[in-house]
N, C-alpha and C positions, 0 to 999 in steps of 0.2 A: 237623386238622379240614378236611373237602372243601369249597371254596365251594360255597355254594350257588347254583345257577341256574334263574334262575324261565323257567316255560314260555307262552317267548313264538315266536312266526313267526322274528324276529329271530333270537334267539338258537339256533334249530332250523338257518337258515340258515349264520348264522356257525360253529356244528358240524359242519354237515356239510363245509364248503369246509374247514376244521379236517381233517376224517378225508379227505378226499381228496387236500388236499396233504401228508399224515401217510404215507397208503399210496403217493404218487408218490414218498417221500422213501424211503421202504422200498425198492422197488422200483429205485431208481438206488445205493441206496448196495447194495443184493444185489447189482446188475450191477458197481458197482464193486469191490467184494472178490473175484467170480470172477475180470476183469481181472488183480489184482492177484497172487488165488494163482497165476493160469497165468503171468505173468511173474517173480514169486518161481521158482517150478516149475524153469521153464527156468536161470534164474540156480544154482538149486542142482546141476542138472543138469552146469551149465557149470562151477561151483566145484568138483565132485567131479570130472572127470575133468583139470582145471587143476592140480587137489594131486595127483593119480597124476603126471602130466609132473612136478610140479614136484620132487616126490620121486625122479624118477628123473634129473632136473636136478641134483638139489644131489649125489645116490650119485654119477651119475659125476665132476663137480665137485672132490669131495674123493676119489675116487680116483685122477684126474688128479694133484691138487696131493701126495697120498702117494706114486707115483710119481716128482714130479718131485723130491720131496723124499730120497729115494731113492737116484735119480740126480745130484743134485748137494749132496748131503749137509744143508744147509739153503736156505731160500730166503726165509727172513725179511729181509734186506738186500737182498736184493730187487723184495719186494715194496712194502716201503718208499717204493722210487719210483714205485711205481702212483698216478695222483691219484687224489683221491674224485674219484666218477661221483655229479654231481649230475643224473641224466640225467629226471628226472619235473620236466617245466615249469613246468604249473600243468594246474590241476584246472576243469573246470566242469560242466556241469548240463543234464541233457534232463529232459522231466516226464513222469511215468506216472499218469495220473489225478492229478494234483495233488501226489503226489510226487517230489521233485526227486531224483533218481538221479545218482549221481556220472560221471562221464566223467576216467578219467587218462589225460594226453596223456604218454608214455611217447617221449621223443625220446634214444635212445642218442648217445651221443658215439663221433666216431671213433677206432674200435679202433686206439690207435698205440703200440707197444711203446715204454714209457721206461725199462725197463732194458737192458742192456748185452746184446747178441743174445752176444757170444763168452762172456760167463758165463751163458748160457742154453741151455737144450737145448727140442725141441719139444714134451715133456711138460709143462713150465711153459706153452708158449703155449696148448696145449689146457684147460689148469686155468684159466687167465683166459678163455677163449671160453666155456668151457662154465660161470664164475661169470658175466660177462655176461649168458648167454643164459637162467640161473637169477633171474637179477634181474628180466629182461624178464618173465620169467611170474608171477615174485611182485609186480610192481604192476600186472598183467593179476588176479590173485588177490583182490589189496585194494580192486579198482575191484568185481567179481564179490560179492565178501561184503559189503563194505560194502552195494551196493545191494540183496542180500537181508534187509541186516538195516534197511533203511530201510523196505522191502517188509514185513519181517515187523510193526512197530512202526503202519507204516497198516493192516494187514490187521485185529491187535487193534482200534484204536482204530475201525475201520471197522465191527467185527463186533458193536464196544459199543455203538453210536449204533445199529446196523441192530436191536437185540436193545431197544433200551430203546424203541424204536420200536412193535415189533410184540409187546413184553408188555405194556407200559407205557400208553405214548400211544394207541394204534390200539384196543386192549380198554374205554381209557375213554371214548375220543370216541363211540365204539362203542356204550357203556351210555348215556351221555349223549344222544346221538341219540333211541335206544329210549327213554328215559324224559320227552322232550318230549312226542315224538312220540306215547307214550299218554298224557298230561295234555292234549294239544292234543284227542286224539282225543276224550278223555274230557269236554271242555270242551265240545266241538260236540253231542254226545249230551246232555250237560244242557241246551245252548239250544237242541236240538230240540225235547226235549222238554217245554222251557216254552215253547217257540211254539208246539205243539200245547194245552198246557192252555188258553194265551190263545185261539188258536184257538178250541176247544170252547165257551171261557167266552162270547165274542162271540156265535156263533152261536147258543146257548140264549138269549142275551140277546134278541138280533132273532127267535125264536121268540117270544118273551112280548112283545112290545111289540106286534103284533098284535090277540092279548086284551084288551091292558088297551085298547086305540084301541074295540074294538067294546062295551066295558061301558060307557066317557062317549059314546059317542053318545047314546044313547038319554037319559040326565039332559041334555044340552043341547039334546036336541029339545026338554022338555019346560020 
């Protein structure tokens, strides 16, 4: 059931500042979701041409390391002495309208061969440069998506408040306004026009009082 609201000045006021900062709320959150798609936009822009490199990163990669596997019949022993490459430091945060978009700070460690160069041939050094430089794009990849799917999740949630706005809130304040507004109107119109009756009623009345003054003259001459 709607509350009801009785039509007063008051309440005509507070409606209307109501629909105005309803439609100012509209109007920033539409400019904010445009922001948002054109930087989604670009980000996905950036992620699809990121996965072509990155796919043409990891082919030659593992043709390097079949190759070198090839030419020196395994290389599992190795690789063994490769360390992990803990080379993603930490992670922090820029804001895109009020969403925090991720930033990975990507510091590779120095390329230093820890196996044995005389049981190594240059096809293995090129399968480690080119899995290196595959890594680098893959957390260049996961900075890119993550932030469009942070992008994607405000642009919803931006498009639901902008939409519940301008069905919702803005069409009622909207009737609400109009329906004071002709009670108010409608209220002024009756007290016109019972000032006018009283009006009429007075003025008939100071007609007749005349009369009757000039009928007791004459019994009080007398």
């Amino acid at each position: 059931m709607s509350e009801q609201i009785f039509a007063t000045k008051g309440n005509l006021m507070a409606a209307k500042k109501s629909l105005a900062l309803s439609s100012m709320g509209f109007d920033l959150l539409d400019r904010k979701r445009n922001v948002l798609i054109r930087e989604m936009m670009g980000l996905l822009d950036k992620s699809k041409l990121l996965r072509s490199e990155i796919g043409s990163a990891y082919q030659q990669a593992y043709q390097k390391l079949e190759l070198a596997n090839r030419t020196l019949g395994t290389v599992g022993d190795l690789v063994q002495a490769v360390p992990v490459d803990n080379g993603i430091s930490r992670i922090h945060f820029r804001s895109v309208m009020g969403v925090d978009i991720p930033i990975v700070e990507y510091e590779e460690p120095p390329r230093r061969l820890s196996y044995g160069v005389s049981q190594s041939n240059s096809q293995l050094d090129d399968a480690y440069r080119c899995f290196c430089e595959a890594k680098r794009m893959t957390a260049m990849l996961a900075e890119v998506e993550n932030s469009a799917f942070r992008l994607a999740q405000a642009i919803v949630k931006t498009q639901r408040r902008a939409n519940a706005l301008k069905n919702v809130s803005i069409p009622m304040l909207e009737t609400t306004v109009k329906v004071i507004t002709e009670a108010l109107e409608e209220k002024e119109r009756e007290e016109f026009s019972r000032l006018k009756v009283i009006k009429s009623r007075k003025e008939r009345e100071a007609e007749r009082k005349p009369e009757g003054n000039l009928e007791k003259n004459p019994r009080q001459a007398g």
